[in-house]
C-alpha positions as CSV (number, residue, x, y, z in Angstrom):
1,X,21.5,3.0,8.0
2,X,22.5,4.5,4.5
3,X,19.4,6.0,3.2
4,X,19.0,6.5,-0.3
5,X,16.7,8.6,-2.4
6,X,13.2,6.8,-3.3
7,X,13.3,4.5,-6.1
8,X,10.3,4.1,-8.3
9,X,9.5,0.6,-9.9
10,X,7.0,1.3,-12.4
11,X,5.0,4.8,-14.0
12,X,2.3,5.2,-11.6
13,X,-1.4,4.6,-12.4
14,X,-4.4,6.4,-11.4
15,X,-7.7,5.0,-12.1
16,X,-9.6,7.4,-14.6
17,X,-13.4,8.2,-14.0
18,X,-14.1,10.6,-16.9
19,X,-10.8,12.9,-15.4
20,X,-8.5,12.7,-13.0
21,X,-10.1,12.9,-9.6
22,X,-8.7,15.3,-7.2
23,X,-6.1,14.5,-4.9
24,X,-4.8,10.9,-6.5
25,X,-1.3,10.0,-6.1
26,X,0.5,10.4,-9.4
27,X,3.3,10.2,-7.6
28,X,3.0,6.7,-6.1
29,X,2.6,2.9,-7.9
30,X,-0.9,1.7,-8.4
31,X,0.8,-1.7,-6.7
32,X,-2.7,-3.5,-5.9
33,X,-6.4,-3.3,-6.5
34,X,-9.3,-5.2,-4.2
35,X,-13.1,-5.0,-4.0
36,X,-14.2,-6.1,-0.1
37,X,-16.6,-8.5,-0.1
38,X,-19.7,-9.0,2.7
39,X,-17.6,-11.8,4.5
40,X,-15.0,-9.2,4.9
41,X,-17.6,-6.6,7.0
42,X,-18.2,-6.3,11.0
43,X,-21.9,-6.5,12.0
44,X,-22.5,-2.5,11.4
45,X,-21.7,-3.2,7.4
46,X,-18.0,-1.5,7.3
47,X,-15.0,-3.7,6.1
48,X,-12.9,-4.7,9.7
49,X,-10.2,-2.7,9.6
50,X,-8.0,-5.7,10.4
51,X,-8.6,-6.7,6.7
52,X,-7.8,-2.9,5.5
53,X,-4.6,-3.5,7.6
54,X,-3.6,-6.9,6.0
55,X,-3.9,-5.6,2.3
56,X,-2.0,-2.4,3.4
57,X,0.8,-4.4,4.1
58,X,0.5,-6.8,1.3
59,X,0.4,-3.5,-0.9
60,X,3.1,-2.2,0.6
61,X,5.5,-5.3,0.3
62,X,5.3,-5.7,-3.4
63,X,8.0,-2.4,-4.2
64,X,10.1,-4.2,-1.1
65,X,10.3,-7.4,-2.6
66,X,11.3,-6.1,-6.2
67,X,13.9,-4.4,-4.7
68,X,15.5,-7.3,-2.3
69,X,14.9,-9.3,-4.6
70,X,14.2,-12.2,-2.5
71,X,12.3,-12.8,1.3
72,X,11.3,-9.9,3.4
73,X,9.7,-9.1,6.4
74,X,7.1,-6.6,7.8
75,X,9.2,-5.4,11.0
76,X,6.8,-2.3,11.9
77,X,4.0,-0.2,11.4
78,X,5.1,3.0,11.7
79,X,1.9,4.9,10.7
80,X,-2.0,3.6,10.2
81,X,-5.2,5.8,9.8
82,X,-8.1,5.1,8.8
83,X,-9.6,8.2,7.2
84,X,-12.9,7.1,5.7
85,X,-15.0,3.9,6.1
86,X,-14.8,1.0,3.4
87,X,-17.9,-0.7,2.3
88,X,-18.9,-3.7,0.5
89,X,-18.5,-3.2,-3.0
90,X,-15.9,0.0,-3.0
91,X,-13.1,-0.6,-5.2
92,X,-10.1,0.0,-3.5
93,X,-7.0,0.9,-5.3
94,X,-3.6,0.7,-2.9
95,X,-0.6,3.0,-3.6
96,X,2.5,2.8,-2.8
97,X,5.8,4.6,-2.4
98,X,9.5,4.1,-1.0
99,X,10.5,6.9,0.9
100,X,13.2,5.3,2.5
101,X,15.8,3.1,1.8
102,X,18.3,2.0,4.5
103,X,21.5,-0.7,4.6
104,X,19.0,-3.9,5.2
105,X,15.7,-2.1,5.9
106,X,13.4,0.0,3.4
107,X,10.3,2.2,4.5
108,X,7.1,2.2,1.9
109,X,4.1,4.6,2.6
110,X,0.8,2.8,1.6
111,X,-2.7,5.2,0.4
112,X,-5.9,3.5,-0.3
113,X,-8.5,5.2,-2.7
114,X,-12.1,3.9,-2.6
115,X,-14.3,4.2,-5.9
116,X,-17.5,4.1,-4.8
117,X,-21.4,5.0,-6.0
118,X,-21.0,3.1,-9.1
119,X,-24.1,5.4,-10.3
120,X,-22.2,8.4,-10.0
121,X,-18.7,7.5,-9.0
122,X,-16.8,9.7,-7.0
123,X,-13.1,8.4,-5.7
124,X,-12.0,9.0,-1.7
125,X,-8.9,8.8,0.3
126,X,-10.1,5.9,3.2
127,X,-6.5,4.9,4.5
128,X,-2.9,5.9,4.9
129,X,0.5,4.3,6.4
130,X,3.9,4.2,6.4
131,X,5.2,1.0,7.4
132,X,9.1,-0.8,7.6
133,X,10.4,-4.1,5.9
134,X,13.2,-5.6,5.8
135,X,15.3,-7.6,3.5
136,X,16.0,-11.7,5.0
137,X,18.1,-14.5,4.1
138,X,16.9,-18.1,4.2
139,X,17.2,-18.2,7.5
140,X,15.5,-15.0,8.2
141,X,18.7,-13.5,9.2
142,X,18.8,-9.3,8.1
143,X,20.3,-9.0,4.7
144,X,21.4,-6.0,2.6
145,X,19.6,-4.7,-0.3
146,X,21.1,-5.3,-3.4
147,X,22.3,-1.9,-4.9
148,X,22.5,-2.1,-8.3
């Protein structure tokens, strides 16, 4: 695969909670942002971390698609921890990033920040991945990113 140097989509956006909390990306795109709801919890009260999983990777496909510009495909999960435990009501803000870009393929790491305690809001890392997509035809065929 050819890589290619990152390619950023839009400025990146951190939330603001009187200052920029320590540690945000600034380097990333603020690509999606979610609040978990009590459907979305296992009976202990934490948010399942198959539902973490699933808006990691829709997070992580929206730089992808820009750049195919058309149909892509998750093809692997390279990288997935869970750092911290989501709860009800914890804004979650997903980052993302292209680190790699190959002939059909294109690698995106995914960070998800949690806002939480309203009250006194503080702002925590809770997940991180790197996961692989890759560019299809109609047919679902590989296809190579446009480079232009």
């Amino acid at each position: 695969m050819n890589d290619q140097p990152a390619t950023s989509i839009a400025p990146p956006i951190a939330p603001r909670l009187g200052g920029d909390p320590a540690g945000l990306p600034t380097d990333m795109n603020l690509v999606l942002r979610v609040m978990p709801m009590p459907a979305d919890a296992n009976p202990n009260g934490d948010i399942f971390g198959g539902w973490i999983m699933a808006q990691v990777d829709l997070a992580g496909a929206v730089l992808p698609m820009r750049l195919a510009r058309g149909r892509i495909a998750t093809v692997a999960v390279n990288q997935f921890i869970f750092k911290q435990p989501v709860s009800v009501g914890d804004l979650l803000s997903l980052y993302a990033r292209v680190e790699r870009i190959g002939k059909t393929s294109i690698t995106v790491r995914v960070e998800v920040w949690a806002e939480r305690n309203l009250p006194s809001p503080h702002v925590v890392k809770v997940t991180e991945a790197n996961l692989t997509y890759v560019a299809i035809d109609s047919q679902g065929n590989p296809r190579v990113f446009p480079r232009d």
